[in-house]
C-alpha positions in Angstrom: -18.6 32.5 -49.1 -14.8 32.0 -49.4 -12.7 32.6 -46.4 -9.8 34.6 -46.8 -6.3 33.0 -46.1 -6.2 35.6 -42.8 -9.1 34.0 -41.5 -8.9 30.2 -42.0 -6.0 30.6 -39.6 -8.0 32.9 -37.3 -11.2 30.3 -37.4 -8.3 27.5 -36.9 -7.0 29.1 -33.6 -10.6 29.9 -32.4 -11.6 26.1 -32.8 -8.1 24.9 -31.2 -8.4 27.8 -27.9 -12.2 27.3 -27.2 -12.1 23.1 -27.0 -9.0 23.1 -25.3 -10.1 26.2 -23.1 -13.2 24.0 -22.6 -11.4 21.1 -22.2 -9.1 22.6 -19.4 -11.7 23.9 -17.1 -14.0 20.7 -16.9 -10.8 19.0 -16.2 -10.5 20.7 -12.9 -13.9 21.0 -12.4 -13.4 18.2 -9.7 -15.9 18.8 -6.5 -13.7 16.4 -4.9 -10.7 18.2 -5.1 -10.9 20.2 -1.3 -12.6 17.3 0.2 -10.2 14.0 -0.5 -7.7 14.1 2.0 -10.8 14.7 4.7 -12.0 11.7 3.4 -9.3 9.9 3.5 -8.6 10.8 7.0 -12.6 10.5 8.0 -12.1 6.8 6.5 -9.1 6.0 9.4 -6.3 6.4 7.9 -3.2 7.7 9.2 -0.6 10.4 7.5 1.3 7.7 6.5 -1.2 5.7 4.7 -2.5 9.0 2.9 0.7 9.8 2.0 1.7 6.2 0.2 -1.8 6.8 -1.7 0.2 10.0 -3.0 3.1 8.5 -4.0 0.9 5.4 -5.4 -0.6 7.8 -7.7 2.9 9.6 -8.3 4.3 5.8 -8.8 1.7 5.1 -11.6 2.2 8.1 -13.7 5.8 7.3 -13.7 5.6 4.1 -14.5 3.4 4.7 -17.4 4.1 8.5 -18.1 7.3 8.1 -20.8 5.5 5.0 -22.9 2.1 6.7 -23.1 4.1 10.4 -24.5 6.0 7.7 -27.2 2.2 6.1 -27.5 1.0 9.7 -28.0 3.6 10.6 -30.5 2.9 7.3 -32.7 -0.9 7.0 -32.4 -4.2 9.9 -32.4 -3.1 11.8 -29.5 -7.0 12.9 -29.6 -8.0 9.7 -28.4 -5.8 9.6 -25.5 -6.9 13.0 -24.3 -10.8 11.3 -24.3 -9.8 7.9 -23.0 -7.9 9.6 -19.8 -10.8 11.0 -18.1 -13.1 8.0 -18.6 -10.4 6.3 -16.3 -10.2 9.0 -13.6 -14.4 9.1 -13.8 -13.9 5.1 -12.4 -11.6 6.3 -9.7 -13.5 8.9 -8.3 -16.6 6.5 -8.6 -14.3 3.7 -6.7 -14.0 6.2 -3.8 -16.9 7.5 -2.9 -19.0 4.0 -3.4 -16.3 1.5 -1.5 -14.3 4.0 0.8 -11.6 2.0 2.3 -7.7 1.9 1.3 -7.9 -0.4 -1.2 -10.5 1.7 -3.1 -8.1 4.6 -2.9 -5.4 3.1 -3.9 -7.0 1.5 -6.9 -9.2 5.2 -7.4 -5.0 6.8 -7.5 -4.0 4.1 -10.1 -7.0 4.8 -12.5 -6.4 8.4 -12.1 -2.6 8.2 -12.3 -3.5 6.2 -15.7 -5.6 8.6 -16.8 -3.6 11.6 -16.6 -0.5 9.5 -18.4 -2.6 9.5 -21.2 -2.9 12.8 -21.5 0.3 14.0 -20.5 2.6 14.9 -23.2 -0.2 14.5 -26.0 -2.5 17.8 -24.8 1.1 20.0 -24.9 2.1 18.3 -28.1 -1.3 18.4 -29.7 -1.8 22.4 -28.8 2.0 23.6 -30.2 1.6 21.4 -33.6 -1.9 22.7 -34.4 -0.6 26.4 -33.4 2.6 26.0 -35.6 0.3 24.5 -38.5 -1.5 27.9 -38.3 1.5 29.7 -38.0 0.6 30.7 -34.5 3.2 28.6 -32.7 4.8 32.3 -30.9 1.2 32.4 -29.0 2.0 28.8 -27.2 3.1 30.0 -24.1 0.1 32.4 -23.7 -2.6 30.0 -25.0 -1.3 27.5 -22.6 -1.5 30.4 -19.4 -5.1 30.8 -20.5 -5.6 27.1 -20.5 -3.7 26.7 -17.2 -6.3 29.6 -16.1 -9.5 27.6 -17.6 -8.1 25.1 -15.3 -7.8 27.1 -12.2 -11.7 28.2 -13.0 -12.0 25.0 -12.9 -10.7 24.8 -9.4 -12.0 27.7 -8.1 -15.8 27.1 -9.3 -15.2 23.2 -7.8 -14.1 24.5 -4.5 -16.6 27.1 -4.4 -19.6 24.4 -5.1 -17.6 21.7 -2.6 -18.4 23.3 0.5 -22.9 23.8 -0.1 -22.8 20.0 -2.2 -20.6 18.8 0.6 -23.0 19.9 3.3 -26.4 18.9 1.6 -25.1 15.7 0.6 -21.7 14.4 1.9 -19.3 12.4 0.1 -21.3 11.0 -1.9 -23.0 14.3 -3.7 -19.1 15.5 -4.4 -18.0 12.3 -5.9 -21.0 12.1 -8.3 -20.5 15.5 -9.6 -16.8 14.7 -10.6 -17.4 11.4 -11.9 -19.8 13.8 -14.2 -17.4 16.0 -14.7 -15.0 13.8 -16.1 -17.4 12.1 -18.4 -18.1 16.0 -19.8 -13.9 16.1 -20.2 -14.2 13.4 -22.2 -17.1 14.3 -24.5 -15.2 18.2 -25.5 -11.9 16.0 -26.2 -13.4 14.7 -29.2 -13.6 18.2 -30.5 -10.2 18.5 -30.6 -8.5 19.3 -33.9 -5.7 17.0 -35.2 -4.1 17.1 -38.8 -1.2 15.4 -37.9 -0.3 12.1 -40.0 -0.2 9.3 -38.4 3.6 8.4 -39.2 3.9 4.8 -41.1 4.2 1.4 -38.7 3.9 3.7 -35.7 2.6 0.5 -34.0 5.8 -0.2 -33.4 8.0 3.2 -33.8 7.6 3.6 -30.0 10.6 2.4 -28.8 12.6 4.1 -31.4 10.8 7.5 -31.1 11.7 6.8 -26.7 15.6 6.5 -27.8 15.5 9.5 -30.6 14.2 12.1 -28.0 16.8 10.4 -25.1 19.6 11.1 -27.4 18.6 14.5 -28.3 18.1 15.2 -24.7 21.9 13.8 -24.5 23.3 15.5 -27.2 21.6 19.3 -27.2 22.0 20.7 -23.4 19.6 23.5 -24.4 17.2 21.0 -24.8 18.5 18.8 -21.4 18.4 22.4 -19.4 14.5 23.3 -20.5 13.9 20.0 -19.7 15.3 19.3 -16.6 13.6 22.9 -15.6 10.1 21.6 -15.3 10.6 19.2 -12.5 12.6 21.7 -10.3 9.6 24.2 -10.6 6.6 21.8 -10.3 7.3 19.1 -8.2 7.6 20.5 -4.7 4.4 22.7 -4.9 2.2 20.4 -6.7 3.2 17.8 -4.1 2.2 20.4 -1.4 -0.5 21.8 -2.6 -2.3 17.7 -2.2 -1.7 19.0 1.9 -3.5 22.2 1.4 -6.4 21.3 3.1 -4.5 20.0 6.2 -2.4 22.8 6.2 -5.8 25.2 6.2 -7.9 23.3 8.5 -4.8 23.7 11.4 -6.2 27.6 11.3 -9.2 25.8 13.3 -11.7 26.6 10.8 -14.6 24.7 9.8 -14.5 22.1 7.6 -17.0 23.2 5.5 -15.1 26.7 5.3 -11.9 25.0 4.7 -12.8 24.6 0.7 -13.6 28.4 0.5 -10.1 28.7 1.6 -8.7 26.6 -0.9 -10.6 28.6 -3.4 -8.6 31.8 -2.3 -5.4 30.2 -3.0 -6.3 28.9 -6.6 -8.3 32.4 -7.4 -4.5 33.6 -6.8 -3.1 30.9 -9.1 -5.6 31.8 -11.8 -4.3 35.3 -11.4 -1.0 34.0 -11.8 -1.8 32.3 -15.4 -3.2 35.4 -16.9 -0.2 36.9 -16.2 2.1 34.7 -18.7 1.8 36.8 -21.9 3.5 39.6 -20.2 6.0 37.3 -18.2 7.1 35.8 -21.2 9.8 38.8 -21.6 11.4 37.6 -18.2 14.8 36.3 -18.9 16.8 33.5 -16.8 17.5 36.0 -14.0 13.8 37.3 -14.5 12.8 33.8 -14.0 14.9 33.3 -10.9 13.9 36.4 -9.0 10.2 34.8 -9.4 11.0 31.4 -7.7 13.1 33.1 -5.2 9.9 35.7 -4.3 7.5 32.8 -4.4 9.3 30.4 -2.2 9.9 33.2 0.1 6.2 34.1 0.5 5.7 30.4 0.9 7.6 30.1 3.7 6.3 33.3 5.3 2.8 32.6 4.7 2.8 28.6 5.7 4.3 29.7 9.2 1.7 32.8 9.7 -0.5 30.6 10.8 -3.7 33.2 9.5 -5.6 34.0 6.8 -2.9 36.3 6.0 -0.6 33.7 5.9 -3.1 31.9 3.3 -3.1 34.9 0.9 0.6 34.6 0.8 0.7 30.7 0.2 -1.6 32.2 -2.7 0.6 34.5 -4.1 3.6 32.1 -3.7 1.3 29.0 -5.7 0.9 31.9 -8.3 4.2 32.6 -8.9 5.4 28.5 -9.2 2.0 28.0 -11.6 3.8 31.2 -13.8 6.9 29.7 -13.9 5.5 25.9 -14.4 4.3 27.4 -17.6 7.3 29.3 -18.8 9.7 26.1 -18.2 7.5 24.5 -20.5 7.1 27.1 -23.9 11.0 27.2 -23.3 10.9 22.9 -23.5 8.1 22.9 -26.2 9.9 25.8 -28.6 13.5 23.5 -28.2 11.9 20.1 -29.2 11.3 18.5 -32.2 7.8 17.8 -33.8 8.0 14.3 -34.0 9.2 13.6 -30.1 7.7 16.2 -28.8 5.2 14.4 -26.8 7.7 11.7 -25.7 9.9 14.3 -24.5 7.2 16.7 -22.7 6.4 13.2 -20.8 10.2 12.3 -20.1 10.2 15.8 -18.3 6.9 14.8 -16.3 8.5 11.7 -15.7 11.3 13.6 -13.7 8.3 15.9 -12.1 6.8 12.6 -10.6 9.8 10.9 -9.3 10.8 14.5 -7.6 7.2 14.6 -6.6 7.2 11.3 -4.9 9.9 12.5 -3.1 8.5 15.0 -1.9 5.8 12.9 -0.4 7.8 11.1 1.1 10.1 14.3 2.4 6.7 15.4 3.9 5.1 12.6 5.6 9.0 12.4 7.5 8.9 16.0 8.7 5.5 15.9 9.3 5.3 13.1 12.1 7.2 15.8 14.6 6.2 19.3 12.5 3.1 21.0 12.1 1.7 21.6 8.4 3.2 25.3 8.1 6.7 24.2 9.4 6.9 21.5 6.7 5.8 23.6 4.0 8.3 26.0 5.0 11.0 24.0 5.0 10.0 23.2 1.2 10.6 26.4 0.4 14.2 25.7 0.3 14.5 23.5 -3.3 13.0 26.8 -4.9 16.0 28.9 -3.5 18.4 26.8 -4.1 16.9 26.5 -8.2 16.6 30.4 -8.6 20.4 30.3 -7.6 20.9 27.5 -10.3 19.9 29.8 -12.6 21.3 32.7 -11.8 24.5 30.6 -12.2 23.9 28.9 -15.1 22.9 32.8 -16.6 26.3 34.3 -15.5 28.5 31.4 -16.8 26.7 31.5 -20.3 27.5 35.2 -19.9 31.1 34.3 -20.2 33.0 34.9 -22.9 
């Protein structure tokens, strides 16, 4: 039977949405996740040390972040997406069989590696096959369902963390990731990709690097979106490494802190479904959400309670929302053939402002508990919803 035009976009879509759907949630499916900084800090080592593993791993996706996007944008960004994984499966495996700060730090560089790879080539893959089916207006919402696969991902890991972690330690979590990540690998085969592999792209890289920086230079739509996607991810995704800590100063459990973790990424999820909808919010829309998310941040880091956690949930939901939104407003700005290099250049300011923040953190924290620290990051989110309000009333201007 002959398929109708209608539906060989239609099949198209369904392919692209359930790999990368797939794809997403095995990504986070990471048993490790709630349970790494306790290792670390079982292992001996000090706030200090576990924060300079967070900036290691912060240090190598910068470092390799902008050439693997103008890799990605020259080569099968299908194989990257498999490859990345495979290294994170090594670090994870490095961990939990040689547990000391070398294997940590060499565990961060393998996953910081791995997640260059795909950095900048799963965006880029996911708008070119939507606008090849015509279907590039349903970006931003394929990409919230993806961010929600993801937060499954999460949730289901931190829901299994806490009975593997008690039946068989360390060791039973780190095996089921390094699984995990090998099962990441496998579904990122099945991705789709028609695009042609553009002619001597062994060595277009370099130009394709200084074609997006001068369109970034030239266009400040393009500079705005871009610059965007640091000021609304970097400060939360740095905090939410400190989750745990931050939960287990309650005086919980540790076994019951990863069930408190999953309350805060169920939240998050939430917050993903929600970005069809939120796609209608404007630049002031967009501000009153950062401003009501770093305010229930602040409120709910010094509550001190499980209240206070449900409110670092809601707040996490509202910066996942808007993480996603900065980056349909980058992706529908760019051009096709820099559009991986470009989505990395704007991760590439996401890790420098996270390592930062690491460092920001590990300062305040010698003298502050957990919940005065993360309040006190509250404040960069203020001060970008005012940003925008700004930059919304002066383009207002006649």
């Amino acid at each position: 039977m002959t398929l109708s035009p209608a539906r060989v976009p239609a099949t198209g879509v369904r392919r692209l949405t359930t790999t990368l759907y797939g794809y997403a949630f095995l990504d986070d499916f990471v048993l490790l996740y709630p349970v790494y900084a306790l290792l670390f800090a079982d292992t001996g080592m000090s706030l200090w040390q576990i924060s300079s593993l967070f900036a290691l791993w912060s240090v190598t996706g910068m470092v390799l972040e902008v050439p693997s996007g103008a890799w990605a944008d020259a080569v099968s960004r299908r194989r990257l997406l498999w490859i990345g994984p495979l290294l994170t499966a090594a670090g994870f495996a490095l961990w939990v069989a040689l547990p000391s700060y070398g294997a940590f730090a060499a565990g961060f560089v393998l996953w910081g590696a791995g997640g260059a790879l795909g950095s900048g080539a799963l965006e880029a893959l996911v708008y070119d096959e939507l606008d090849r089916l015509d279907a590039a207006g349903r970006y931003a919402r394929v990409m919230g369902r993806a961010r929600a696969a993801r937060l499954l991902g999460t949730v289901a890991s931190l829901g299994l963390a806490g009975p593997v972690f008690a039946r068989g330690g360390y060791a039973a979590v780190g095996a089921a990731s390094v699984l995990a990540c090998v099962l990441t690998s496998l579904t990122a085969t099945r991705f789709p990709e028609h695009r042609v592999r553009p002619e001597g792209a062994g060595d277009s890289r370099p130009a394709t690097l200084r074609a997006g920086l001068a369109e970034v230079r030239r266009d400040r739509a393009v500079r705005g979106a871009l610059l965007l996607i640091p000021a609304v991810a970097a400060v939360w995704g740095a905090l939410d490494e400190y989750t745990p800590l931050l939960v287990r100063d309650l005086g919980v459990a540790e076994a019951t802190v990863p069930y408190l973790i999953m309350l805060i990424w169920a939240g998050v999820t939430l917050g993903s479904l929600l970005t069809g909808p939120a796609e209608r919010l404007g630049t002031t829309g967009l501000a009153l959400l950062l401003a009501g998310a770093a305010l229930a941040l602040a409120a709910g880091a010094m509550a001190r309670s499980l209240a206070g956690v449900a409110l670092v949930s809601l707040a996490f939901a509202g910066f996942q929302l808007a993480e996603v939104l900065a980056d349909a407003r980058l992706q529908h700005r760019i051009d096709e053939s820099r559009r991986a290099t470009l989505t990395s250049v704007a991760s590439l300011g996401t890790e420098l402002a996270t390592v930062a923040t690491f460092g920001v953190y590990a300062l305040l924290g010698t003298d502050l508990a957990h919940g005065t620290v993360f309040a006190v990051l509250a404040i960069p989110y203020l001060l970008t919803a005012l940003a925008l309000v700004r930059a919304r009333a002066a383009t207002a201007r006649p």
